[in-house]
N, C-alpha and C positions, 0 to 999 in steps of 0.2 A: 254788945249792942243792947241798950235796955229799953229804948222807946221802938214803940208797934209802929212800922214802914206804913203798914194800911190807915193806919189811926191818924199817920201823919197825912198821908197822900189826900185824905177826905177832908184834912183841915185846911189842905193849899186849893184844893179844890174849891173849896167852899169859900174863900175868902178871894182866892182870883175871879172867880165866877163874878162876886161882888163888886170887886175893883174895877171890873172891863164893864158893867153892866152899868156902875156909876159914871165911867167916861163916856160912852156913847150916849146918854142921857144927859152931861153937859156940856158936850164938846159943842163951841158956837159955829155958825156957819163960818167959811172963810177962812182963813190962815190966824193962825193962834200966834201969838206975840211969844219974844223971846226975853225972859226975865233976870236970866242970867248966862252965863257961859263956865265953862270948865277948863278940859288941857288944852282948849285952841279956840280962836272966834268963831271956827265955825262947830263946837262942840256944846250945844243949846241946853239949856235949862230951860223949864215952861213953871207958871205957877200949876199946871197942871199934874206934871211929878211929882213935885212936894205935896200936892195933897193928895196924890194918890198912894205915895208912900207911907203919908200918916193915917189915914185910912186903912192900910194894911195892917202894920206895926198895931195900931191900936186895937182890931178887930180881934187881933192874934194874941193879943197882952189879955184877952177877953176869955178867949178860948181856952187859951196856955198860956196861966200865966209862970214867968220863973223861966222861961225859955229867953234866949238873946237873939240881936239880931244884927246881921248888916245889910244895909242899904245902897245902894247906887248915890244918892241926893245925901251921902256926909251921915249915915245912921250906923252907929256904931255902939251896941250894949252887948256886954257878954253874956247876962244873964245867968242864973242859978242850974238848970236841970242840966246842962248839958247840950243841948238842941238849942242851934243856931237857924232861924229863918233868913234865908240869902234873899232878897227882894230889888228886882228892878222894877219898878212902878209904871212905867214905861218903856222898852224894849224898842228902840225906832222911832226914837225922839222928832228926829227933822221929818219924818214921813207922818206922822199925827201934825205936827206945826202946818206940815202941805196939803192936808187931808188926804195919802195915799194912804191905801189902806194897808198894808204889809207895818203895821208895828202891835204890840203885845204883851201882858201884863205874866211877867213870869214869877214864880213863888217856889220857894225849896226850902228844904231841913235837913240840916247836916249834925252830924254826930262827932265829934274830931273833924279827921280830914273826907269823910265816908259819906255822900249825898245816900240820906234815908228814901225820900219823897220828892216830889214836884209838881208842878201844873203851870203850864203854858196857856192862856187864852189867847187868842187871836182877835182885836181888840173889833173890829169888822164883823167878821162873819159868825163872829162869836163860838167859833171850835174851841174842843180842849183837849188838850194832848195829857195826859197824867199818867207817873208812875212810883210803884213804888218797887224798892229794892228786894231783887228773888222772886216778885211778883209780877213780871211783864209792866206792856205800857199799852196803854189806851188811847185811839181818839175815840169826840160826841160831838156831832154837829147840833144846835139848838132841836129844840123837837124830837131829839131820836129817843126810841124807848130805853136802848142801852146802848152802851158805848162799844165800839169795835176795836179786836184786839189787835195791832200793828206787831204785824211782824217782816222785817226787808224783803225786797224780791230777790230772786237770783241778778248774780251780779253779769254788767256786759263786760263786753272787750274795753279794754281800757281806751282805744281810741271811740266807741261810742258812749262814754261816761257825760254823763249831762254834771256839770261842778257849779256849786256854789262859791262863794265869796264874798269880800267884804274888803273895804278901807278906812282903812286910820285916818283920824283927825289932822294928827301931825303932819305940816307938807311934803316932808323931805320922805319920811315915811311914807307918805302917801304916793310917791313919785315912783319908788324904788317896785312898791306893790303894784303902781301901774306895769313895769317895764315884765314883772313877774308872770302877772296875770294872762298879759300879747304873750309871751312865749308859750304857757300853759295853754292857752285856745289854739295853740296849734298842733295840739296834741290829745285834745278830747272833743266830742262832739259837739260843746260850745259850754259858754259862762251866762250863770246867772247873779244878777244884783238886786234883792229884796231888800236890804236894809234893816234888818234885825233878826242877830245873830239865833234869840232862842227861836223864830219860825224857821232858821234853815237848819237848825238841828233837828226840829219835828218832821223837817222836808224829809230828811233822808231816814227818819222813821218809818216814814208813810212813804217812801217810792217814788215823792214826786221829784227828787233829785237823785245822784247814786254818789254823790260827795260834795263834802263844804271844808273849806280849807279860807281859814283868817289868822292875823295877828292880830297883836293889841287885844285879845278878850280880858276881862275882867269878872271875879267869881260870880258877880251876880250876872253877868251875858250867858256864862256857858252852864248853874248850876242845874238847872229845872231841864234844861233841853238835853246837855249832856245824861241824865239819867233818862228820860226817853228815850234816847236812841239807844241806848245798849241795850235796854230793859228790852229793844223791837230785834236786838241782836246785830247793831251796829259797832263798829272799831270806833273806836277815840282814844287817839295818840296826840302827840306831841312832835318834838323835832326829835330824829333821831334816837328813840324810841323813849326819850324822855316822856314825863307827864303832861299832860294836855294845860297849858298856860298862856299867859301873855306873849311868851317867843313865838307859839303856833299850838294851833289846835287845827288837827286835820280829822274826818268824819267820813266813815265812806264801810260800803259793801264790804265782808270779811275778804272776798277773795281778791278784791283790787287793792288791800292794803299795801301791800309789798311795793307793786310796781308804783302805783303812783305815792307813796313818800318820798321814793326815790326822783320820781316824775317832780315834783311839786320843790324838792330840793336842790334838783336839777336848774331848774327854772331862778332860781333867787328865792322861793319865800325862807 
């Protein structure tokens, strides 16, 4: 590893901070228009993305330059040093188009296959979740003098496990995860649906959930929030003890790991 984990952590900081600070500063009143689409019609592009993507990228080509990057919105440079910036510009696309506040500018730096750094903003309330690797993870709510270190709670019984999740664009996909999900609520203490995947990874950084189990991620949904959570001392698996990807990405307390992969595989995901 040749680039500084901290060095990076304070250049995603610094640049998410900026990205969420310039979307709530233009976001217009009302429902924001759909400019394009993706894997499905209901999978939204905003002009709002794309420029908050290029906002990033460019800030970062400022900071570091010679670094690559990929983007959610088609951004693909490899770049010279080695350090790749994973950038979702917005994290909970259809919930910013609705004005629900639950979406998030998330930012990472990977080294090979290795996330160095991250930083999640919460485009709202403006929290931020940051870490860097070997070094813990952090939230800062706006105003605070220093950031709090996030470390999980003790873990419950697995039938009082509050779960996170998520659904796929695709319908057929998205049907199967329905039928997944009803079996899985009858076996923990209930389901939550926020709508973007890097705040339910910070969730179960910070305590407010004890797991988050989706399919369909993509490296920029899981890279910046996946290092928060471990860095707080959180599990992130995969299926079947594979690596955490697009098949599945499960997130949860060390000591409920076991039972609910088993639980969550049980059920269909």
């Amino acid at each position: 590893m040749s680039a500084d984990p901290l060095a990076l952590r304070d250049v995603a900081v610094t640049v998410a901070r900026e990205a969420a600070g310039w979307l709530r500063a233009h976001r217009p009143a009302g429902r924001v228009p759909v400019s394009a689409t993706k894997s499905s019609p209901t999978d939204p592009v905003t002009a709002f993305d794309t420029a908050v993507q290029r906002l990033l990228s460019d800030r970062l080509r400022v900071l570091r330059p010679g670094d690559g990057f990929i983007g959610e919105e088609g951004l693909d440079e490899p770049g010279e040093s080695g350090v790749v910036w994973v950038l979702d510009p917005i994290d909970g696309t259809v919930n910013f188009m609705y004005g629900l506040p639950a979406h998030a500018v998330s930012v990472a730096a990977q080294e090979g296959a290795t996330v160095l750094a991250g930083c999640v903003v919460d485009v709202v309330s403006g929290e931020e979740f940051a870490a860097a690797l070997g070094h813990g993870a952090t939230s800062r709510r706006p105003n605070a003098v220093e950031p709090v270190r996030l470390q999980v709670p003790p873990a419950p019984h697995l039938g009082q496990a509050l779960v996170a999740t998520g659904f796929s664009y695709d319908l057929d996909t998205r049907m199967r995860q329905a039928s997944a999900v009803g079996a899985l609520l009858a076996e923990v203490r209930d389901i939550r649906r926020f709508g973007a995947a890097s705040l339910d990874l910070c969730a179960v950084a910070c305590g407010r959930v004890d797991a988050y189990v989706e399919e369909g991620l993509q490296p920029w949904d899981l890279a910046a929030g996946r290092l928060v959570a471990e860095e707080a001392g959180a599990v992130v698996t995969g299926a079947a003890g594979q690596p955490p990807g697009e098949r599945l990405v499960l997130v949860t307390l060390p000591a409920l790991l076991t039972p609910l992969l088993e639980l969550v595989e049980r059920c269909g995901f």
